[in-house]
C-alpha positions as CSV (number, residue, x, y, z in Angstrom):
1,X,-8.5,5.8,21.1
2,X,-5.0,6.6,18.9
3,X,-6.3,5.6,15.7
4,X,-3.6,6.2,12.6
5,X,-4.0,7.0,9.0
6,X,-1.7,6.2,6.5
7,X,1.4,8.7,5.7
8,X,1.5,8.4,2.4
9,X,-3.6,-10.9,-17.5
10,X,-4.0,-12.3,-20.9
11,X,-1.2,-11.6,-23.2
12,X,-1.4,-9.4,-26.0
13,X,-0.3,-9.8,-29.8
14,X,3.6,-9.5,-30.1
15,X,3.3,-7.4,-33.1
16,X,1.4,-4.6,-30.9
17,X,4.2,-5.3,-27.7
18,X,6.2,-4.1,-30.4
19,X,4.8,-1.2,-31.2
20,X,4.0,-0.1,-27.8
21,X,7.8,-0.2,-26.6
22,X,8.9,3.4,-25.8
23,X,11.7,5.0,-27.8
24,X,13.9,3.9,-25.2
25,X,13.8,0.2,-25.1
26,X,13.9,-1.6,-21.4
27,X,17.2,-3.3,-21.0
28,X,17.9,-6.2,-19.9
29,X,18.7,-6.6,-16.4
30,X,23.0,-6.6,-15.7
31,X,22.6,-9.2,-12.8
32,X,23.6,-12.7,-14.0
33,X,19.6,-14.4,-15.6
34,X,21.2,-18.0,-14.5
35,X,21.2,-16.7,-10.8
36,X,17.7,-16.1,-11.1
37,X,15.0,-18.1,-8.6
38,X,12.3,-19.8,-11.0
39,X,9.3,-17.2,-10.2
40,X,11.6,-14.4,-11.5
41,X,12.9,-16.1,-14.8
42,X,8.9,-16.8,-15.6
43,X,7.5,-13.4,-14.9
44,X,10.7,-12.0,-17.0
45,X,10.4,-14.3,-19.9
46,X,6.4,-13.6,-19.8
47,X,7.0,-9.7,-19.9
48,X,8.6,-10.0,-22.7
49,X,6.0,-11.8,-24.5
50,X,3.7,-9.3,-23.8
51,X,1.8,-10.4,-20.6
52,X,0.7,-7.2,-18.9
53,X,0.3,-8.6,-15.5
54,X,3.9,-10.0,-15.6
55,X,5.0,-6.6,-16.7
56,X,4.0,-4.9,-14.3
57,X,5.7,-7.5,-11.3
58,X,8.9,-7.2,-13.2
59,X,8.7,-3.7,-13.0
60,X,8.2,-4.0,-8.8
61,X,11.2,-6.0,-9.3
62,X,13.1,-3.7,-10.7
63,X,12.2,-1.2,-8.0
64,X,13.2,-3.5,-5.2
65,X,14.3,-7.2,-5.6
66,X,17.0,-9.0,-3.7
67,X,18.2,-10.3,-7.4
68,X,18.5,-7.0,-9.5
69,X,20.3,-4.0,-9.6
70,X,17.9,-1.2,-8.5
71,X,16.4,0.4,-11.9
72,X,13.4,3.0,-11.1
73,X,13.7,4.6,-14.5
74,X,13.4,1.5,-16.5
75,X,10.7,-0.1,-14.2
76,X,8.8,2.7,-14.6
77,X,8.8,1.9,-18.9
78,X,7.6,-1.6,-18.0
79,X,4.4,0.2,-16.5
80,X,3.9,2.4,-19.1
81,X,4.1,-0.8,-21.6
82,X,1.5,-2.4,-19.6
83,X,-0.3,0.5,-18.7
84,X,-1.3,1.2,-22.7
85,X,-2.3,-2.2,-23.1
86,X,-5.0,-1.2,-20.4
87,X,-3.5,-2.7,-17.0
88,X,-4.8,-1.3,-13.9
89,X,-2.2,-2.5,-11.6
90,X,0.5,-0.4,-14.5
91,X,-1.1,3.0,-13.8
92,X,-1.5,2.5,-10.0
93,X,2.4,1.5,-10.1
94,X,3.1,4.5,-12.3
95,X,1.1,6.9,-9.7
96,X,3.2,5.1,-7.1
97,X,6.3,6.3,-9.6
98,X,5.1,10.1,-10.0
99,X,3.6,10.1,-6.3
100,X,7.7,9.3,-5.1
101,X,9.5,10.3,-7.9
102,X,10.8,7.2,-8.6
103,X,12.2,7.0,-12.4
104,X,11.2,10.2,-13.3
105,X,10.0,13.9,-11.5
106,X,7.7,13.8,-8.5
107,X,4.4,15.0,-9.6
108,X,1.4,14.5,-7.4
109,X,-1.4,16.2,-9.9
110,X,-0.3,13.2,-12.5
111,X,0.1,10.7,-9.7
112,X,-3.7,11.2,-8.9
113,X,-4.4,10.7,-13.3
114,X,-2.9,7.6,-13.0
115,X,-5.0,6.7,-9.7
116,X,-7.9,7.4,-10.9
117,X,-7.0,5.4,-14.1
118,X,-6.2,2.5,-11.9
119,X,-9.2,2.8,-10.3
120,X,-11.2,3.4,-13.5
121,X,-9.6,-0.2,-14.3
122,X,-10.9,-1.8,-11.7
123,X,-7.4,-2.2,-9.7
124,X,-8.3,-1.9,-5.9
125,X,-4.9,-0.4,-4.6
126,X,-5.4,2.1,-7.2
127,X,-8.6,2.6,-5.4
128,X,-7.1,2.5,-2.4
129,X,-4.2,5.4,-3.7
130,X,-7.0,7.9,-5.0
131,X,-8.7,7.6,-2.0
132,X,-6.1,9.0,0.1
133,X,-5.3,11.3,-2.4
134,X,-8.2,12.8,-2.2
135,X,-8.9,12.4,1.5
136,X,-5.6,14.6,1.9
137,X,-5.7,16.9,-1.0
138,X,-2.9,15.8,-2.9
139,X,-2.4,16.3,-6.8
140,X,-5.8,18.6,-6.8
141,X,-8.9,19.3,-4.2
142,X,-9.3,17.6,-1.4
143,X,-13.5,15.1,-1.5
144,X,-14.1,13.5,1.7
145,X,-17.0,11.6,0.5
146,X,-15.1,10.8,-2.6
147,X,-12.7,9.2,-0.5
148,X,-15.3,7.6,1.9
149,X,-17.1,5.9,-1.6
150,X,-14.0,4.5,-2.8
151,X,-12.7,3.3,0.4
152,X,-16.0,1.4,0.6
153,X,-15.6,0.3,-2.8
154,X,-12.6,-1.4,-2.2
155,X,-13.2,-2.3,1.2
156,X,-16.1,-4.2,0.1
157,X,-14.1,-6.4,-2.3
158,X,-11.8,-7.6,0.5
159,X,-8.6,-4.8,0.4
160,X,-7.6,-4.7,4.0
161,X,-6.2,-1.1,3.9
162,X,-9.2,0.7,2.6
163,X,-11.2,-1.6,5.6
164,X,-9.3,0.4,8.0
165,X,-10.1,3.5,6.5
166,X,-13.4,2.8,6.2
167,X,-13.4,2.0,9.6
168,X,-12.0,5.8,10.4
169,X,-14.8,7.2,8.6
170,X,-17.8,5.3,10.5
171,X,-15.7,5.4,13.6
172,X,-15.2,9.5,13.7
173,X,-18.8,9.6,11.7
174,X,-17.0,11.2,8.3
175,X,-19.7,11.0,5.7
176,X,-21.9,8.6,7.0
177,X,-23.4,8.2,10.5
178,X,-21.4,7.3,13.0
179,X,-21.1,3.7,14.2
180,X,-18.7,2.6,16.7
181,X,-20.3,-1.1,16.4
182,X,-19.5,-1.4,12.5
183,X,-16.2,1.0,12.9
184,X,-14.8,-2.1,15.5
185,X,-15.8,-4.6,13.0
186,X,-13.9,-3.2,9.6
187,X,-11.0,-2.7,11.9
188,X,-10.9,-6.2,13.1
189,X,-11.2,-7.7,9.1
190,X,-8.6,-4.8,8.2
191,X,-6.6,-6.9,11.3
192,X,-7.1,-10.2,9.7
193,X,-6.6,-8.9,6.5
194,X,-3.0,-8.0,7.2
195,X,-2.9,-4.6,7.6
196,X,-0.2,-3.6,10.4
197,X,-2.4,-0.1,10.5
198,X,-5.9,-1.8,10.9
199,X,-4.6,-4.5,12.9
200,X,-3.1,-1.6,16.0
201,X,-6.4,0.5,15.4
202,X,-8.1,-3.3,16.5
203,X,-5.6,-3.9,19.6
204,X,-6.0,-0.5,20.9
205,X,-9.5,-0.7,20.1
206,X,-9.3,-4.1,21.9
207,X,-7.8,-2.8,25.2
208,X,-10.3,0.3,25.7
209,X,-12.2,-2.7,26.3
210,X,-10.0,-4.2,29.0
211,X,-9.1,-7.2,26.7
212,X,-5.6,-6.6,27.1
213,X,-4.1,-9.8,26.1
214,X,-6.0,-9.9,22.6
215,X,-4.9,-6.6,22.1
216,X,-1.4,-7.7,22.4
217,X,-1.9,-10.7,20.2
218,X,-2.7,-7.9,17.2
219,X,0.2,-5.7,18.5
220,X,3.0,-8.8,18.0
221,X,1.3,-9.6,14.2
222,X,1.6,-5.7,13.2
223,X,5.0,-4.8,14.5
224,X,7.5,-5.8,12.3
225,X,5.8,-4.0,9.4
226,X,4.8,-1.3,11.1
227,X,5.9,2.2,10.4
228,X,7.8,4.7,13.0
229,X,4.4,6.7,13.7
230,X,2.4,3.3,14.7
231,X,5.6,2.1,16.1
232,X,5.3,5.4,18.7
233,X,2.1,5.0,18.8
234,X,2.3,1.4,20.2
235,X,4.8,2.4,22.7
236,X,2.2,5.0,24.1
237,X,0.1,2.0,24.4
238,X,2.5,0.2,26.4
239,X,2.5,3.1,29.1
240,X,-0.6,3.2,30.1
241,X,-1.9,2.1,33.3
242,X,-4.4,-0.3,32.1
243,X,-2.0,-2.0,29.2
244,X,-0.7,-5.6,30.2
245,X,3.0,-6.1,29.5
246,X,5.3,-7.9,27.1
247,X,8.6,-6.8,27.7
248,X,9.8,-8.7,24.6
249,X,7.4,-7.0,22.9
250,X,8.0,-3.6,23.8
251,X,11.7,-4.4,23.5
252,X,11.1,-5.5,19.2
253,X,9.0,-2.0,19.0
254,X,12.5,0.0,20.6
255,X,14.5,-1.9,18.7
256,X,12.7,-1.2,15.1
257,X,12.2,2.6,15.9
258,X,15.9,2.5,16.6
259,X,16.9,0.4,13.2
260,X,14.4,2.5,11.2
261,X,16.1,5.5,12.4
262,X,13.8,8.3,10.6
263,X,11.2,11.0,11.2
264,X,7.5,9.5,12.5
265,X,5.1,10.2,9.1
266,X,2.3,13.0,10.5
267,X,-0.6,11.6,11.7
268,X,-4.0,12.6,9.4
């Protein structure tokens, strides 16, 4: 089986927003407010009264939003902001910052602080983050079972991309007895969870059981978020003997390898 890893709320006294601004204060955004959808004026005009959840989605807008100007370095201030008043989803966002080096210097050893932070918190993807940091190594040793415990941590309270991990481990019998029974069933609730990754783990898991057409139900839900390396891997699906065929499936997965147009991630 060709299973794939990955690559890679109250609001708080204006006084102490104040005081927690860094030197450098975040600007407002140059695109025109009025032009704004409804959903993006609220979280905006809830940042700035200090609403740490809010900060942290205008941030992610600032990274990548149809209505703003790119801005890495002055989403990544809106995390810190929220991230001293104590919010989880801040320091995951800001190890997603120093993981890419968005806003500021690449730095995987601080990525994994802010990871384990997050997780500290109680924010799942932060979980999630630290988990495959440590799985792979990244920003300081490399703890299989620490990376088995929190992707059962999180996978337990419903995040779809730790299920498929968690999966992985019973499936390959990483730090815990192997169990192709319960490996089948994470990967099909990381499937109906949403995860493009756990959903082509579950097709291809579905056709070594000659239940072809099931399996290409899960390949049509994960494609067009799937990256290049489960995008090849799908196609390697496709050729084998005992695969059934959708040609306008196969023809989507050519045509998003070819618009993607960038290296496969290594497999783990």
């Amino acid at each position: 089986m060709i299973l794939q890893l990955p690559s890679l709320r109250t609001a708080f006294p204006t006084g102490l927003f104040k005081r927690l601004r860094p030197k450098k204060k975040p600007g407002r955004p140059t695109s025109r407010q009025a032009d704004w959808p409804a959903e993006l004026q609220g979280i905006y005009t809830r940042a700035l009264k200090g609403h740490t959840l809010e900060q942290v989605l205008w941030g992610k807008a600032l990274l990548d939003s149809i209505w703003l100007p790119p801005d890495p370095q002055q989403a990544r201030e809106w995390f810190l902001i929220a991230a001293q008043a104590g919010e989880g989803a801040a320091h995951n966002m800001l190890g997603r910052c120093a993981h890419f080096g968005w806003g500021d210097k690449r730095d995987l050893a601080q990525a994994r602080q802010h990871y384990e932070n997050a997780a500290r918190l109680g924010d799942l993807w932060g979980c999630y983050n630290l988990g495959i940091c440590v799985l792979r190594g990244l920003g300081g040793p490399e703890d299989r079972s620490q990376a088995f415990r929190l992707f059962r941590h999180a996978a337990l309270r419903g995040h779809a991309k730790s299920m498929n991990l968690l999966a992985r481990f019973m499936e390959e019998g990483w730090e815990t007895p192997r169990n192709p029974q319960a490996a089948l069933e994470w990967y099909r609730r990381a499937a109906t969870g949403g995860d493009y990754r756990g959903q082509h783990n579950y097709a291809t898991a579905l056709l070594a059981m000659n239940c072809g057409e099931e399996a290409l139900f899960w390949w049509r839900q994960a494609v067009e978020e799937a990256t290049p390396d489960i995008l090849l891997a799908m196609q390697r699906s496709f050729a084998r003997p005992d695969a059934p065929q959708d040609p306008a499936l196969q023809r989507r997965v050519a045509q998003r390898l070819s618009n993607l147009a960038v290296a496969p991630a290594p497999a783990c």
